[in-house]
PLY file of the C-alpha trace (Angstrom):
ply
format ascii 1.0
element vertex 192
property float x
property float y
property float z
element edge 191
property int vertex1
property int vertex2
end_header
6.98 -23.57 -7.78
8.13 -20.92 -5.66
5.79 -18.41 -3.71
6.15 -15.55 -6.21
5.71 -17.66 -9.46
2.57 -18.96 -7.48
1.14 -15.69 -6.73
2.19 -14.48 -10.12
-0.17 -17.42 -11.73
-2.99 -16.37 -9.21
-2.72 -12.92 -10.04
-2.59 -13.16 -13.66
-5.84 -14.95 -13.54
-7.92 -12.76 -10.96
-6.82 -9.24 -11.30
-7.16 -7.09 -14.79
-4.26 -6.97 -17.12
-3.93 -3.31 -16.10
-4.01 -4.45 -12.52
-1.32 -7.39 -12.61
0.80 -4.77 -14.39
0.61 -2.30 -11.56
1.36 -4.76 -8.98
4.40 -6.22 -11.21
5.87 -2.46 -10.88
4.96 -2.36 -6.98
6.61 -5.58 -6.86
9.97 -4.44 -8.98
9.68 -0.35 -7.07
10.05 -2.13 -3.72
12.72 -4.63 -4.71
14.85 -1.56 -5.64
13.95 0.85 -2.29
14.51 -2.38 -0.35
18.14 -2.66 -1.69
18.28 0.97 -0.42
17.30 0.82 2.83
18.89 -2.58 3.67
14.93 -4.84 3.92
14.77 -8.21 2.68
14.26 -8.04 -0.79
12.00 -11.25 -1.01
9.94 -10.32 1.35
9.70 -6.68 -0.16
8.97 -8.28 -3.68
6.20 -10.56 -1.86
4.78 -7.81 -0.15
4.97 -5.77 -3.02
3.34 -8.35 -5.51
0.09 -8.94 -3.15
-0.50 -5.34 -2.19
-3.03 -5.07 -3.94
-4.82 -8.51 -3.96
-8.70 -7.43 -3.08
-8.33 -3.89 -5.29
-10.74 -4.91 -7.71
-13.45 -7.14 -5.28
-16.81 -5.04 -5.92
-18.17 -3.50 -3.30
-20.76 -5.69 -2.38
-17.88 -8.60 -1.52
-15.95 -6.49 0.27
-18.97 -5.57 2.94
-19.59 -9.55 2.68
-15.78 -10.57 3.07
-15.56 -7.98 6.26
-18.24 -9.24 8.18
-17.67 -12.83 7.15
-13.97 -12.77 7.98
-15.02 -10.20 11.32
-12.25 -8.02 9.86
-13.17 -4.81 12.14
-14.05 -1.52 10.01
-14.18 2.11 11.20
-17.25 4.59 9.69
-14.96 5.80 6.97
-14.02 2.70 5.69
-17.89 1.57 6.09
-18.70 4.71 3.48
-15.36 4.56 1.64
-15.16 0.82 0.93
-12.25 1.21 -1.69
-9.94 1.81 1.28
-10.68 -1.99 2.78
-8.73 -3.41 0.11
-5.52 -3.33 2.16
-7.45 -5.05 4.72
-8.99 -7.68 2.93
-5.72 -8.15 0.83
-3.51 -8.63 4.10
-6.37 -11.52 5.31
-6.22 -13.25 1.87
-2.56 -13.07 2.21
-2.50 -15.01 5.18
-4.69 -17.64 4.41
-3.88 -18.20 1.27
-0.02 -17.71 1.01
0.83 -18.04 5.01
2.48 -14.54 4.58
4.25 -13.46 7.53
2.97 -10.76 9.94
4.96 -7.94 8.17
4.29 -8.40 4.73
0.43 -8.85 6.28
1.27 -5.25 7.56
2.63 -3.61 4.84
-0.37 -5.15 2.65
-2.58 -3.74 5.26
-1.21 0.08 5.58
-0.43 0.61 1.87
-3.85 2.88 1.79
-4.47 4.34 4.73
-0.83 4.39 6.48
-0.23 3.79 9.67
1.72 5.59 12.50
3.24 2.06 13.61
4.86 1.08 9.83
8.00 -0.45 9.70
10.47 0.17 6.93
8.98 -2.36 5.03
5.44 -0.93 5.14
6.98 2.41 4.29
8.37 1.15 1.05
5.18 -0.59 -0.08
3.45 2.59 0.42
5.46 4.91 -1.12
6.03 1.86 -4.11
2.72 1.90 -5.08
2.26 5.83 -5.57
5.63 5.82 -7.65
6.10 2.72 -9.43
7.55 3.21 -13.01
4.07 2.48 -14.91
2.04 5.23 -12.37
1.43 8.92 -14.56
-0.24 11.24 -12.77
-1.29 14.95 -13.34
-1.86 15.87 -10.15
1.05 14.73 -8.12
5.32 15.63 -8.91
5.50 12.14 -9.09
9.15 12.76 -10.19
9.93 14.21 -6.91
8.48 11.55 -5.13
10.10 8.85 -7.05
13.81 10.91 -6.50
13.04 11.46 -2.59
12.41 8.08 -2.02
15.39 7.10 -3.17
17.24 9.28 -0.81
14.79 9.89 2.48
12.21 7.22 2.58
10.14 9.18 5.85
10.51 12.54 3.25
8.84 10.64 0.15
6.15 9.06 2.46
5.48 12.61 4.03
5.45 13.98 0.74
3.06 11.76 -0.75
0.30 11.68 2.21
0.56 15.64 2.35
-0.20 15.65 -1.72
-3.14 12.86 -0.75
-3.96 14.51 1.52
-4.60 17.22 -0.59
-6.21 15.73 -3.03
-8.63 14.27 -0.73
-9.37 17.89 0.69
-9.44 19.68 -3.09
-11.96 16.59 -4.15
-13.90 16.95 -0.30
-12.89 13.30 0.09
-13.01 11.72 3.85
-9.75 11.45 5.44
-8.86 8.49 7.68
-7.61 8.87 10.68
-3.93 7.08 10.64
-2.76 8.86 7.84
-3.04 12.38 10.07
-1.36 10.54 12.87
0.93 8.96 10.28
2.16 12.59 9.03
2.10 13.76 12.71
4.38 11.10 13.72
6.95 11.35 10.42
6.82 15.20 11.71
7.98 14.95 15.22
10.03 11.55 15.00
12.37 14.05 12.62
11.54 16.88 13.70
10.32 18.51 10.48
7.55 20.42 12.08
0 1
1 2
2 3
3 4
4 5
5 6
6 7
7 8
8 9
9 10
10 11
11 12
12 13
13 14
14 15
15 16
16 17
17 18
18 19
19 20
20 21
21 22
22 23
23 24
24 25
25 26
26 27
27 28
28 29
29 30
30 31
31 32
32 33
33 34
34 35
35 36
36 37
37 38
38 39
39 40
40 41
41 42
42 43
43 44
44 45
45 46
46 47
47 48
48 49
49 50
50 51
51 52
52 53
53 54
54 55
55 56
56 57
57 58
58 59
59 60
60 61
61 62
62 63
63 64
64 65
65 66
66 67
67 68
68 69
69 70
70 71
71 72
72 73
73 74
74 75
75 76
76 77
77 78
78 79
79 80
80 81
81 82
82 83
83 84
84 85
85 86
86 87
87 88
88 89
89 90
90 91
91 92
92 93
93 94
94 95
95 96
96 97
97 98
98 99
99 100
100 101
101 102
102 103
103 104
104 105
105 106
106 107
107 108
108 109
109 110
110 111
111 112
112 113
113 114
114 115
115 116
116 117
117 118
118 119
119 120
120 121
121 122
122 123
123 124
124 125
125 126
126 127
127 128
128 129
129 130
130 131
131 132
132 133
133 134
134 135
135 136
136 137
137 138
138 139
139 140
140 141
141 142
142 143
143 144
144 145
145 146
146 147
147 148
148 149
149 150
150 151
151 152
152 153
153 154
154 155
155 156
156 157
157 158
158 159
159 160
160 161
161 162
162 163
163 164
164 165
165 166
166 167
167 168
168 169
169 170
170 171
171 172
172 173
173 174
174 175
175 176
176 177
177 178
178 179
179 180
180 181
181 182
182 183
183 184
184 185
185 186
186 187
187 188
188 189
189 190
190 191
């Protein structure tokens, strides 16, 4: 069986139906930006697929997982443990499916970013806040979902500056590599 029908079969079975169905549209979102912005598309769809692996581990596994697996944590991600799930997910990724090092990255920075993403990354990110079964109130998800079809470092600046946001309206902790993420998009093309 090939790699995605495997992790297909794996997901089905340890992620919730709402879940699997999420990751199915991450999976599909970053097939089609990939096409756009010239990325292997089976890597994409891989990468896409396993983003979000260790989502629904409770909390108490994660903490276990990290210091079992020495996966190294920063404060924020030691009080907001939802955030280690790209972590974890990029570790279980490699051990389990021998994933390469950029699909481990992309699993890695789809939640907090990173200043260092490659295109791939980028799409995974920006994938998972726009994929076609995502609603949200809060965020113009239809201008994300158009922008990112046209300026991939526009949709991902878009969406961390609504996070970001969000996270400041809700007096959420912000992580650090998503301001150096923004900061970076900012003077790379010089939008500042």
């Amino acid at each position: 069986m090939e790699l995605l029908e495997t992790i297909k079969e794996d997901l089905k079975q340890s992620l919730s139906e709402k879940r699997y169905i999420h990751s199915i549209g991450v999976m599909e979102m970053s097939e089609e930006l990939a096409k756009i912005y010239n990325v292997d598309i089976e890597t994409a769809k891989i990468a896409g697929l396993l983003h979000d692996i260790a989502k629904e581990m409770p909390k108490e596994e994660i903490l276990k997982y990290v210091e079992e697996n020495n996966i190294i944590i920063t404060e924020v991600e030691s009080i907001n443990t939802g955030i280690l799930h790209g972590k974890i997910g990029a570790d279980i990724a490699k051990k389990k499916y021998n994933v390469n090092e950029q699909i481990q990255k992309a699993i890695k920075y789809h939640t907090t970013t990173n200043p260092n993403m490659d295109t791939l990354a980028k799409i995974v990110y920006v994938a998972d806040k726009i994929e076609l079964n995502r609603k949200s109130d809060y965020f113009d998800i239809e201008l994300e979902r158009k922008l990112a079809k046209e300026n991939l470092d526009k949709a991902l600046l878009v969406i961390l500056d609504n996070t970001t946001k969000y996270l400041i309206d809700n007096n959420r902790l912000l992580v650090e590599e998503s301001i150096e993420t923004r900061n970076k998009l900012l003077i790379l093309n010089k939008w500042y």
